[in-house]
DRENMAR-71844 format. One line per field, with one value per atom (N, C-alpha, C, O, CB): residue number from 0; y, x, z; atom name; chain. Coordinates in pm, whole numbers, always signed. Atoms other than C-alpha are relative to their C-alpha. Last residue first. Glycine has a CB too. Layout:
num <- [NUM;...] .
py <- [Y;...] .
px <- [X;...] .
pz <- [Z;...] .
atomo <- [CA;...] .
cadena <- [A;...] .
! end
This chain:
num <- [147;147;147;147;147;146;146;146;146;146;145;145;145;145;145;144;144;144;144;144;143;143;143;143;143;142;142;142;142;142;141;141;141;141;141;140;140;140;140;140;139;139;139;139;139;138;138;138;138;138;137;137;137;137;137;136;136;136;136;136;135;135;135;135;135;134;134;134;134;134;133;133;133;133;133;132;132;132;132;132;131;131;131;131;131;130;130;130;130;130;129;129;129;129;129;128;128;128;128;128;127;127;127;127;127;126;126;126;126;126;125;125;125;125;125;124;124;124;124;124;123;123;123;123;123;122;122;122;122;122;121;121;121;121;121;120;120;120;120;120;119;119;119;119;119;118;118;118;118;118;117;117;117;117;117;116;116;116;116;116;115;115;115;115;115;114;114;114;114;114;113;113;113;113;113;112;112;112;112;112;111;111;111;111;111;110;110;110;110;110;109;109;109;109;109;108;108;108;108;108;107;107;107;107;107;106;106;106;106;106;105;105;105;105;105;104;104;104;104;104;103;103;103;103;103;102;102;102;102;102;101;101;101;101;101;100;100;100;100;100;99;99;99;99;99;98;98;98;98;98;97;97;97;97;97;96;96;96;96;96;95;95;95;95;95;94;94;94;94;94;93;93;93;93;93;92;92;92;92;92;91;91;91;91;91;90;90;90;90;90;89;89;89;89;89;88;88;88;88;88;87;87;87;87;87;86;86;86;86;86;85;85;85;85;85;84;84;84;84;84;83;83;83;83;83;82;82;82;82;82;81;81;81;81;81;80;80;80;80;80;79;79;79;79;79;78;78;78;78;78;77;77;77;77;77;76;76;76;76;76;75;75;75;75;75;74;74;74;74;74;73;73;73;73;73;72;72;72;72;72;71;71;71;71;71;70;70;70;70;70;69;69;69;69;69;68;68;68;68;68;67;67;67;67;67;66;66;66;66;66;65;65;65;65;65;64;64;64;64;64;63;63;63;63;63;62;62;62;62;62;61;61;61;61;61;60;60;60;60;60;59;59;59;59;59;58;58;58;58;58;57;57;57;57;57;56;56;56;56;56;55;55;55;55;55;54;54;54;54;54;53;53;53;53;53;52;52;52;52;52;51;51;51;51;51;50;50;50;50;50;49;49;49;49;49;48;48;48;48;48;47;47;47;47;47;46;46;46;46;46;45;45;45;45;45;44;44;44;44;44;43;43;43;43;43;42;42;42;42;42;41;41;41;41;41;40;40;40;40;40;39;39;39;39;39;38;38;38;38;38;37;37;37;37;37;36;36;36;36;36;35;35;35;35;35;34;34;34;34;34;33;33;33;33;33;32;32;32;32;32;31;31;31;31;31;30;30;30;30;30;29;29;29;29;29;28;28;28;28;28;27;27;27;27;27;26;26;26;26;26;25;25;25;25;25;24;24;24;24;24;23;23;23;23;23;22;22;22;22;22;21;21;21;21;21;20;20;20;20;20;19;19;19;19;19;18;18;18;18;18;17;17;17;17;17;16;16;16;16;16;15;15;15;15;15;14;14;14;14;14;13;13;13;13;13;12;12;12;12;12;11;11;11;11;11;10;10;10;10;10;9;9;9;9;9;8;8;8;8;8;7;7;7;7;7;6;6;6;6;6;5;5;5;5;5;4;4;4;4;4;3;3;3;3;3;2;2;2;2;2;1;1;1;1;1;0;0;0;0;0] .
py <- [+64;+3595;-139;-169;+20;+131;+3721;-1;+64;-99;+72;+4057;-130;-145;+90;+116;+4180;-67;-153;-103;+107;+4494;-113;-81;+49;+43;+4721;-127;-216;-75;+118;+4921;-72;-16;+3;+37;+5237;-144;-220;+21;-11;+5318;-53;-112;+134;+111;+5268;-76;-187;+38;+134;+5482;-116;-221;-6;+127;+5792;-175;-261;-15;+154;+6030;-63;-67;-31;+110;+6393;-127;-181;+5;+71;+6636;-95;-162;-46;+58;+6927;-103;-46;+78;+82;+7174;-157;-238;-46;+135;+7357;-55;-42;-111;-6;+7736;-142;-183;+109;+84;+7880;-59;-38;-113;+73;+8163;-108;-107;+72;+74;+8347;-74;-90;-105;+85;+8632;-73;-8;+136;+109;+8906;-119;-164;-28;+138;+9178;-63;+11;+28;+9;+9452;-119;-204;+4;-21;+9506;-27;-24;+167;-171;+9557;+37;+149;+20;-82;+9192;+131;+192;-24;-6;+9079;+39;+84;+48;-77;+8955;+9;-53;+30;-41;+8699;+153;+213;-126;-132;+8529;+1;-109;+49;-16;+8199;+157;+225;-119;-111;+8183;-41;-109;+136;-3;+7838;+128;+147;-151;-90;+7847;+26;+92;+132;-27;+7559;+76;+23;-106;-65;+7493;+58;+127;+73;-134;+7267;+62;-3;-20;-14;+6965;+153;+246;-16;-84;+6882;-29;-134;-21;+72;+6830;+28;+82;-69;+144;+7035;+18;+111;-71;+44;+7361;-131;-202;+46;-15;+7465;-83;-174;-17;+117;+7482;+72;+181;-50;-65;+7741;-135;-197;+220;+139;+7645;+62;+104;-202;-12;+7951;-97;-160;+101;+63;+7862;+30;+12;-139;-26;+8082;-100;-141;+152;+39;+8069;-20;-48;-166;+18;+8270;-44;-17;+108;+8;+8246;+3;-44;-157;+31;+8374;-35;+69;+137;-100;+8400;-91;-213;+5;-55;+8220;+106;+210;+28;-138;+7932;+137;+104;-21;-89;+7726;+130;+236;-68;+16;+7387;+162;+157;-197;+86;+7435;+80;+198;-122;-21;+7684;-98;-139;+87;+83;+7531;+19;-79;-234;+97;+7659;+1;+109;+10;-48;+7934;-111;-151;+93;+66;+7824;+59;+82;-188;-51;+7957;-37;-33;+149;-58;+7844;+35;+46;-118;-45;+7703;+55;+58;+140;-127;+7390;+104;+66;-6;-118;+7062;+136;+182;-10;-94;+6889;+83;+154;-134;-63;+6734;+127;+224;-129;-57;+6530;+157;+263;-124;-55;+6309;+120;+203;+14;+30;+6097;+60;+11;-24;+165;+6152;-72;-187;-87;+61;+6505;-128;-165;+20;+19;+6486;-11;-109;+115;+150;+6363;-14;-111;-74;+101;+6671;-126;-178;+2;+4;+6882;-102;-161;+145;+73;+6765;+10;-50;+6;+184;+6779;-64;-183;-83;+50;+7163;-126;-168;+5;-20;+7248;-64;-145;+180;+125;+7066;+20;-50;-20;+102;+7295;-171;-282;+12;+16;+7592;-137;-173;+75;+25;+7513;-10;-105;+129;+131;+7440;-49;-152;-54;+50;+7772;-178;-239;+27;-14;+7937;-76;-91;+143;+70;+7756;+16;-63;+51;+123;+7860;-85;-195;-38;+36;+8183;-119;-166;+45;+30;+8198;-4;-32;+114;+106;+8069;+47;-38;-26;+76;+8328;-129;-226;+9;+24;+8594;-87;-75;+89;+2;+8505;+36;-12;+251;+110;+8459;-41;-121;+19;+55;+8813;-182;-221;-14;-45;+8996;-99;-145;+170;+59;+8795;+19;-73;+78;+174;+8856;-45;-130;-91;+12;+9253;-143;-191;+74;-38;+9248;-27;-67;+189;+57;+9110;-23;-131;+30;+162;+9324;-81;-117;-70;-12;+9610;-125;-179;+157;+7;+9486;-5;-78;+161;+121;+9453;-57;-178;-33;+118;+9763;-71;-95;-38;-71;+9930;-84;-149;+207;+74;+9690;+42;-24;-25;+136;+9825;-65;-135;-54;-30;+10214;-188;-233;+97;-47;+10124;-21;-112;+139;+91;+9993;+10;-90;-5;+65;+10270;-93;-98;-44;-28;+10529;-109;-155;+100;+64;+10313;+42;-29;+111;+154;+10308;+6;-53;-106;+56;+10705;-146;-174;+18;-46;+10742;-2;-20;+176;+99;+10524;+50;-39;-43;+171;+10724;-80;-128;-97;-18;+11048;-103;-163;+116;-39;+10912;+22;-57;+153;+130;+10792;-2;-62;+22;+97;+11108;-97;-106;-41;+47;+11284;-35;-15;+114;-10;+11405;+24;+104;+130;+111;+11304;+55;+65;-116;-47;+11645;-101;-62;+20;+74;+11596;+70;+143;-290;-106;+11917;-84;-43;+138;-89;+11657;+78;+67;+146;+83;+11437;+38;-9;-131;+17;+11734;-88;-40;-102;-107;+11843;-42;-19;+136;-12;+11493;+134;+130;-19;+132;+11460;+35;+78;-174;-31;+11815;-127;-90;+82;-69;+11699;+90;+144;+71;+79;+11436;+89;+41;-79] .
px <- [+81;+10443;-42;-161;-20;+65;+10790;-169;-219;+48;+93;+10845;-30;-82;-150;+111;+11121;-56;+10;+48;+29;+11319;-100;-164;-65;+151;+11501;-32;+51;-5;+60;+11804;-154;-257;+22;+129;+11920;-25;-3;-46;+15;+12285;-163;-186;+46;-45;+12317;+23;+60;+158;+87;+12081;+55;-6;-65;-77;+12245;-72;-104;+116;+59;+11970;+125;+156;-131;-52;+12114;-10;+39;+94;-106;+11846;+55;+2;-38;-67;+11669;+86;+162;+43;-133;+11476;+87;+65;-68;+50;+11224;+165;+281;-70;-103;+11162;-22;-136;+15;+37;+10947;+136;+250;-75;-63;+10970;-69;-187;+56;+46;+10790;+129;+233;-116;-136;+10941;-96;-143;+176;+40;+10785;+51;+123;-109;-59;+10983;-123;-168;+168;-26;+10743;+63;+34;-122;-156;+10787;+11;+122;+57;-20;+10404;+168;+214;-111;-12;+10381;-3;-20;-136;+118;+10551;-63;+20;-46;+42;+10895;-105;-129;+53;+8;+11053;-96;-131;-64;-25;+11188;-80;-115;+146;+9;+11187;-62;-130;-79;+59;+11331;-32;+50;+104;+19;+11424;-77;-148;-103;+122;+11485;+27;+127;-30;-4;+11694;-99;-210;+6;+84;+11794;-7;+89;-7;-20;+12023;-143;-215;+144;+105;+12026;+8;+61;-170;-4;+12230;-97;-153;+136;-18;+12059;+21;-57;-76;+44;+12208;-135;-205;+58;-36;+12287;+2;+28;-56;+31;+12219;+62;+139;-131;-32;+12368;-44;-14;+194;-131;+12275;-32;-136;-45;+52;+12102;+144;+260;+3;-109;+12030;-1;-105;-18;+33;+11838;+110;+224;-33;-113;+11795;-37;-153;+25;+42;+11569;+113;+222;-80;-113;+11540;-52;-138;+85;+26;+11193;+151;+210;-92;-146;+11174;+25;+15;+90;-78;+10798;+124;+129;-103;-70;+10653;+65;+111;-54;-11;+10468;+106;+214;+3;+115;+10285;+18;-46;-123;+48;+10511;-155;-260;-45;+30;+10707;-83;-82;-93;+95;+10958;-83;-66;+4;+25;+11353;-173;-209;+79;+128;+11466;-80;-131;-104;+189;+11720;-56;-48;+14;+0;+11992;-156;-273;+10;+100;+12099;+8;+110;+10;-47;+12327;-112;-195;+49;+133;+12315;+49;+165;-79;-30;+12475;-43;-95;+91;+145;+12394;+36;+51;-51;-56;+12736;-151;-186;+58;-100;+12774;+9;+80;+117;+25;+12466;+93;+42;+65;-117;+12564;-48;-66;+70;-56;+12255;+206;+302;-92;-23;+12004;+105;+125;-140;-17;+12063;+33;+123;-63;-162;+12054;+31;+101;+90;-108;+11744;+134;+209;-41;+13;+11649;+63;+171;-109;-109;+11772;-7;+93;+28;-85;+11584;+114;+219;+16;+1;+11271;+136;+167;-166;+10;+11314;+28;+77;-149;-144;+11425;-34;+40;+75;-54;+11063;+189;+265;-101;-11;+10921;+79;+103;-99;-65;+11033;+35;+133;-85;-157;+10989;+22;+73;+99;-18;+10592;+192;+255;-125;+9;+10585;+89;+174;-134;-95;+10704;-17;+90;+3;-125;+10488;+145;+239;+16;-19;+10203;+92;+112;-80;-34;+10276;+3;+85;-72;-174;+10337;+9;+122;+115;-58;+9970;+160;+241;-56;-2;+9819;+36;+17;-102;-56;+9975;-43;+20;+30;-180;+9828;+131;+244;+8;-48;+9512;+166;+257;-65;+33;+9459;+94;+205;-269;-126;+9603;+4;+111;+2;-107;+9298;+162;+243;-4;-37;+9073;+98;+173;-111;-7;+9129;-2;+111;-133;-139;+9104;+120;+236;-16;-95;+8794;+92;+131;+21;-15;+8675;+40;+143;-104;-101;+8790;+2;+84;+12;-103;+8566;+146;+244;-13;-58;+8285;+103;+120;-60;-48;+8296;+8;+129;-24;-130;+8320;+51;+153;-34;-74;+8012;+202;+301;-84;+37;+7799;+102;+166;-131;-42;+7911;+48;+153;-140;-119;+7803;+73;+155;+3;-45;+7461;+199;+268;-116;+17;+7389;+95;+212;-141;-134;+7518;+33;+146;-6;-147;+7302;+116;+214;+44;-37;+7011;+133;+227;-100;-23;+6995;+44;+120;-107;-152;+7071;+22;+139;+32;-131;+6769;+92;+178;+18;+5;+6526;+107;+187;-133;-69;+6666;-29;+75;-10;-147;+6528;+97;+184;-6;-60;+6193;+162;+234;-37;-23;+6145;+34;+156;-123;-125;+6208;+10;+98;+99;-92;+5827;+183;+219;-64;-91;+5636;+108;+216;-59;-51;+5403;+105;+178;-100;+153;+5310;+118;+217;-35;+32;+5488;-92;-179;-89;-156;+5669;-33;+48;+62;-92;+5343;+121;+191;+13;+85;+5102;+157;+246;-191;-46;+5314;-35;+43;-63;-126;+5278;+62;+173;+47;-40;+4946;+150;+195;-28;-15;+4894;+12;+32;-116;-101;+5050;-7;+82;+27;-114;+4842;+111;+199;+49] .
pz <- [-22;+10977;+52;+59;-66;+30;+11056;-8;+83;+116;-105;+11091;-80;-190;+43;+68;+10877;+81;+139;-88;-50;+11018;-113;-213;+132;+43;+10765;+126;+143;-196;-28;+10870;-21;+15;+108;+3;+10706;+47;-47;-131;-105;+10757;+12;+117;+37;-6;+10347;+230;+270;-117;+22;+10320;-1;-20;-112;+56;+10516;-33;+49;+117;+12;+10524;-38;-157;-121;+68;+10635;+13;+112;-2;-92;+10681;-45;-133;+112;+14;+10456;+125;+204;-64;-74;+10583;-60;+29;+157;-43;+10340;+78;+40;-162;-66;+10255;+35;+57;+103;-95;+9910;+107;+66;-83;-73;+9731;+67;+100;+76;-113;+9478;+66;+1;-47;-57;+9241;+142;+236;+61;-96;+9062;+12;-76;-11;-51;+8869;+107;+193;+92;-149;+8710;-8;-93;+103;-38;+8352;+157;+209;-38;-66;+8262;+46;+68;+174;+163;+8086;+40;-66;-125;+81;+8427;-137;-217;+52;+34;+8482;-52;-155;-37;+121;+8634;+18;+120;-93;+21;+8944;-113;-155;-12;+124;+9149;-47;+28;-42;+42;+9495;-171;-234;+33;+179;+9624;+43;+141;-112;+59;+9999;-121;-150;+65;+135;+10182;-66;-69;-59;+51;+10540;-141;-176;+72;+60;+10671;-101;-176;-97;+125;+10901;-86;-25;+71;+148;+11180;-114;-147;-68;+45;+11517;-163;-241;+49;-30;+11623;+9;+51;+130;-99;+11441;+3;-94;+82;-146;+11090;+109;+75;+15;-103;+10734;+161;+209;-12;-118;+10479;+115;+139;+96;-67;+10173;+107;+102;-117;-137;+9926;+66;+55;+102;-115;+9612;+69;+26;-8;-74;+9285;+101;+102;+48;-190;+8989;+115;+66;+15;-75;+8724;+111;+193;+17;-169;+8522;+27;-70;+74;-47;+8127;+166;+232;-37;-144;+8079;+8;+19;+190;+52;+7732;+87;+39;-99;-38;+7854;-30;+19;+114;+12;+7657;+75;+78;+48;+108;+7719;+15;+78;-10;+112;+8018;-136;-170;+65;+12;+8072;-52;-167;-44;+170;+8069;+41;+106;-32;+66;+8406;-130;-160;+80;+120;+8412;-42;-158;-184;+130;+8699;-78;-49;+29;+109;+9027;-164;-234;+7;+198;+9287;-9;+81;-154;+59;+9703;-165;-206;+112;+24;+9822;-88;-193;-14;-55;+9924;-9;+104;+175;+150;+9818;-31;-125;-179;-6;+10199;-166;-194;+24;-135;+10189;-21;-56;+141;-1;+9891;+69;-21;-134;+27;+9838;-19;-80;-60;-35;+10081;-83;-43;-26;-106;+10038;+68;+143;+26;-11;+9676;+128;+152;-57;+34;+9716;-37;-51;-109;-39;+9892;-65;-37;+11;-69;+9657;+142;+182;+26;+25;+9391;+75;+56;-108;-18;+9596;-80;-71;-92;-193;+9687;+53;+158;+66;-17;+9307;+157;+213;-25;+65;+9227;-31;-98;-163;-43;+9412;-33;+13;+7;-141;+9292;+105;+169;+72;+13;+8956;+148;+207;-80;+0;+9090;-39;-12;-121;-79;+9218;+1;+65;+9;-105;+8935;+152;+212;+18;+57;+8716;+70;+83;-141;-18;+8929;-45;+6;-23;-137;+8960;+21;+99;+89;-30;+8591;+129;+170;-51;+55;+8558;+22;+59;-158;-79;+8804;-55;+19;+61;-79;+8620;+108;+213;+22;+113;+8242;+176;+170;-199;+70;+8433;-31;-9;-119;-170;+8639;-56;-22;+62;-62;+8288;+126;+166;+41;+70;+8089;+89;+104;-155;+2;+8365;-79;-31;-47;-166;+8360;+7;+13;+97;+36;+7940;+157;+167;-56;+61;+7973;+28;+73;-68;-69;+8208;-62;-4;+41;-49;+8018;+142;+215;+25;+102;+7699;+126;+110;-128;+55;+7940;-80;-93;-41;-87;+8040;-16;-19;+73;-23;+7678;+170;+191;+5;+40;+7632;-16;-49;-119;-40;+7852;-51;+27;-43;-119;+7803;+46;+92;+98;+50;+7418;+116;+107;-59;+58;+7533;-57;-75;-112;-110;+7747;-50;-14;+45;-87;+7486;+54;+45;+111;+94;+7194;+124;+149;-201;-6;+7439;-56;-3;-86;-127;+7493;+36;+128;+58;+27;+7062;+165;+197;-97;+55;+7057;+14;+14;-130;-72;+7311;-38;+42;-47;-95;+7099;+84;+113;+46;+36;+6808;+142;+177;-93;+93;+6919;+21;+101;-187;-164;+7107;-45;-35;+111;-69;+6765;+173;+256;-31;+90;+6687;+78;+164;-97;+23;+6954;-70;-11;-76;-111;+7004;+27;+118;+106;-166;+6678;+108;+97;+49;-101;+6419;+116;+192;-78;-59;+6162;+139;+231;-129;-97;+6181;+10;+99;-28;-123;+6082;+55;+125;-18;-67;+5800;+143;+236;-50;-16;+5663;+71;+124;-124;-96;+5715;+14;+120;-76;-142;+5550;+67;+183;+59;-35;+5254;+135;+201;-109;-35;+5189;+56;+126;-122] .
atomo <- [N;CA;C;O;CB;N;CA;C;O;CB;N;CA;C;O;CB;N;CA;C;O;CB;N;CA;C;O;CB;N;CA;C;O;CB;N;CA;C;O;CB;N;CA;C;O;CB;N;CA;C;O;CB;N;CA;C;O;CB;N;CA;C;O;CB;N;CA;C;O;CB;N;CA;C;O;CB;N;CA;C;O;CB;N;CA;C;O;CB;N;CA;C;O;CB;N;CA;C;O;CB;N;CA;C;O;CB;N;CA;C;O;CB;N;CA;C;O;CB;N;CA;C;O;CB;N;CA;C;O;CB;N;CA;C;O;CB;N;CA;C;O;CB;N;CA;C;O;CB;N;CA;C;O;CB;N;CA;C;O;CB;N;CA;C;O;CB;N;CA;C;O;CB;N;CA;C;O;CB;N;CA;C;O;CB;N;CA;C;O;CB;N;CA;C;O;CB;N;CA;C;O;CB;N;CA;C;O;CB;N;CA;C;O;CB;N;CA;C;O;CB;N;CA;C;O;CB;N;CA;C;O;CB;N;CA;C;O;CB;N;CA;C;O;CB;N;CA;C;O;CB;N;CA;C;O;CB;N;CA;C;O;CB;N;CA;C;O;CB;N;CA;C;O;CB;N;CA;C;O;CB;N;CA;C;O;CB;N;CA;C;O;CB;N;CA;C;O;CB;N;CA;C;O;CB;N;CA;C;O;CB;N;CA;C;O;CB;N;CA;C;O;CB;N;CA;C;O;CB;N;CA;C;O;CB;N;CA;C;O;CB;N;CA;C;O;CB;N;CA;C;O;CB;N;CA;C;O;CB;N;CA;C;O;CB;N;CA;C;O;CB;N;CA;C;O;CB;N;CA;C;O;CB;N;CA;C;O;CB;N;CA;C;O;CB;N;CA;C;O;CB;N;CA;C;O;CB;N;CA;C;O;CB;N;CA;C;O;CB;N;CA;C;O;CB;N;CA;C;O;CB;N;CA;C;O;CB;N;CA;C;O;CB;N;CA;C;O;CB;N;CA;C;O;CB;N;CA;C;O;CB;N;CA;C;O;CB;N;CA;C;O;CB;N;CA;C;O;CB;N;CA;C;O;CB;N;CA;C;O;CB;N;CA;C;O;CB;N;CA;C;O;CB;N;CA;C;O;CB;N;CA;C;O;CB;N;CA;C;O;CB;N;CA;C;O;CB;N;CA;C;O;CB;N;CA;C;O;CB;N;CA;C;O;CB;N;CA;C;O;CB;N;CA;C;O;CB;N;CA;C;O;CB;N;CA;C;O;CB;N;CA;C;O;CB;N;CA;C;O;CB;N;CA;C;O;CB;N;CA;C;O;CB;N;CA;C;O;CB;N;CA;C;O;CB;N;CA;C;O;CB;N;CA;C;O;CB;N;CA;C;O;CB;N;CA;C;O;CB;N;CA;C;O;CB;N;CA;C;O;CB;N;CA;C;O;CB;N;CA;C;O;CB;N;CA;C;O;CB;N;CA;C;O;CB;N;CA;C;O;CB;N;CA;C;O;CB;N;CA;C;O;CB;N;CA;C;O;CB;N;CA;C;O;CB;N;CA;C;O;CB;N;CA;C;O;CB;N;CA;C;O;CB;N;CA;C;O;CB;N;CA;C;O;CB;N;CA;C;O;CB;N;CA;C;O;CB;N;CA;C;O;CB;N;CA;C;O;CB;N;CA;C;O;CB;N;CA;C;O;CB;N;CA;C;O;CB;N;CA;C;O;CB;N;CA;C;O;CB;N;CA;C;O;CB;N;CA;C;O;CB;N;CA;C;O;CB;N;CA;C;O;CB;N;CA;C;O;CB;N;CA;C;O;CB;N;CA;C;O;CB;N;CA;C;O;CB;N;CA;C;O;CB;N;CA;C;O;CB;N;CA;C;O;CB;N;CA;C;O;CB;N;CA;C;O;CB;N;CA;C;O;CB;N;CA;C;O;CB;N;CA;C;O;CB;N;CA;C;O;CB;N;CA;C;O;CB] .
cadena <- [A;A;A;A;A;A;A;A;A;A;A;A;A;A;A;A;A;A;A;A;A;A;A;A;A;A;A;A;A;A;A;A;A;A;A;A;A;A;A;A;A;A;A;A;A;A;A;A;A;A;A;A;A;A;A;A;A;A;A;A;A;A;A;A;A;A;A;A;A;A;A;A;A;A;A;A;A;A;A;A;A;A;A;A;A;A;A;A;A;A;A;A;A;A;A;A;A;A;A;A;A;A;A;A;A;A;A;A;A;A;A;A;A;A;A;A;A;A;A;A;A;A;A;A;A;A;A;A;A;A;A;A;A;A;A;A;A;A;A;A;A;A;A;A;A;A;A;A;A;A;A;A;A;A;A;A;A;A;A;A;A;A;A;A;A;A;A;A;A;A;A;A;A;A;A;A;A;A;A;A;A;A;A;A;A;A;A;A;A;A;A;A;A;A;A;A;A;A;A;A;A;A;A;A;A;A;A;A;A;A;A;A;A;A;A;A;A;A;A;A;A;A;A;A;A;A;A;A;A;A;A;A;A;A;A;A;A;A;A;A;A;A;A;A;A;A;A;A;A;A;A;A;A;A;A;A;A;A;A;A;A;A;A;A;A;A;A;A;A;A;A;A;A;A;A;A;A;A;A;A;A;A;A;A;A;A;A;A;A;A;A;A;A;A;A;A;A;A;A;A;A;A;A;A;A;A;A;A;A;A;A;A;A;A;A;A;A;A;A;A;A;A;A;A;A;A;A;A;A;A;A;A;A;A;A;A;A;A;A;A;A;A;A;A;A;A;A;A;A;A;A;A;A;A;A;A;A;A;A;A;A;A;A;A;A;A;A;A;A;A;A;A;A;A;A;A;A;A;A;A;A;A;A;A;A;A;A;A;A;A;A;A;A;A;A;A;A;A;A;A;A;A;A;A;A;A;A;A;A;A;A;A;A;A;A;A;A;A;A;A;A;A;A;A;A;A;A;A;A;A;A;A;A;A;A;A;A;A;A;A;A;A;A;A;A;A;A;A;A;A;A;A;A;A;A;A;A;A;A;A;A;A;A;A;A;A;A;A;A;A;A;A;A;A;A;A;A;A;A;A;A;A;A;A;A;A;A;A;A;A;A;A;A;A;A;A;A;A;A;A;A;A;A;A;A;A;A;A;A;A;A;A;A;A;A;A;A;A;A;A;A;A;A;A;A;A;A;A;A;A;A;A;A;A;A;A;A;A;A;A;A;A;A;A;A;A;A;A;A;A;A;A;A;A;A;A;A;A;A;A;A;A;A;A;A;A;A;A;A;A;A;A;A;A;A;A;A;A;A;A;A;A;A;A;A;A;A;A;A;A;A;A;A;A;A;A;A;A;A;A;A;A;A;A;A;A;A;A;A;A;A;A;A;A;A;A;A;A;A;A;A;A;A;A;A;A;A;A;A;A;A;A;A;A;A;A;A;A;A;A;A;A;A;A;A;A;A;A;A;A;A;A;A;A;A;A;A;A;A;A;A;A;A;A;A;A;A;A;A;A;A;A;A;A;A;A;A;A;A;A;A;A;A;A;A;A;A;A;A;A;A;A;A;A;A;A;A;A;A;A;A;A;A;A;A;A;A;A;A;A;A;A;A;A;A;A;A;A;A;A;A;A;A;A;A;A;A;A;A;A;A;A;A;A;A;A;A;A;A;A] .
! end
């Protein structure tokens, strides 16, 4: 019995096994170290293509309330900045700004919402958008009625 056992310490195998597994475990290790920083890479990609979209959509929805102020007091179209109320889930501070500068003939004026913040790395990012504005008087509005 004890030469078997000497024998299989001294085959010509002895620790290929071993070192085979401690080759898989790197592989396997390497494998999942990428996959860990992919992860981590989609999560960052995510988390800034949702405040773009929230910034966007503030934006837009400064674009449409100035518009209807347009149609309703024309003249008080003018530009500021205010910190929008984040919805629900999101935890980025946004500033938002709008310039509105008055144009030629035919009058109408021009309006660009910026929205602002900060990434989880500290960088500022900031979308814009640009929309014309003209003055709707609704009480100037005429309606025809076609007879049937």
């Amino acid at each position: 019995m004890n030469m078997n056992l000497n024998q299989a310490c001294h085959s010509p195998q002895g620790g290929m096994l071993l070192i085979e597994l401690m080759i898989a475990m790197v592989v396997l290790g390497a494998g999942l170290l990428a996959l860990g920083k992919f992860q981590g890479d989609l999560h960052t990609s995510n988390t800034l293509a949702r405040s773009r979209t929230h910034a966007l959509n503030l934006s837009r929805e400064m674009i449409d309330r100035l518009r209807f102020q347009g149609r309703n007091d024309y003249s008080n179209v003018i530009s500021g900045s205010d910190l929008p109320v984040a919805p629900p889930g999101e935890y980025t501070v946004f500033t938002r700004s709008w310039t509105v500068m008055a144009s030629g003939s035919p009058a109408y004026k021009t309006a660009r919402v910026t929205v602002s913040w900060t990434d989880h790395e500290g960088q500022p990012v900031s979308v814009s958008q640009t929309s014309m504005i003209k003055e709707e008087d609704l009480s100037k509005l005429k309606v025809f009625v076609v007879p049937l």
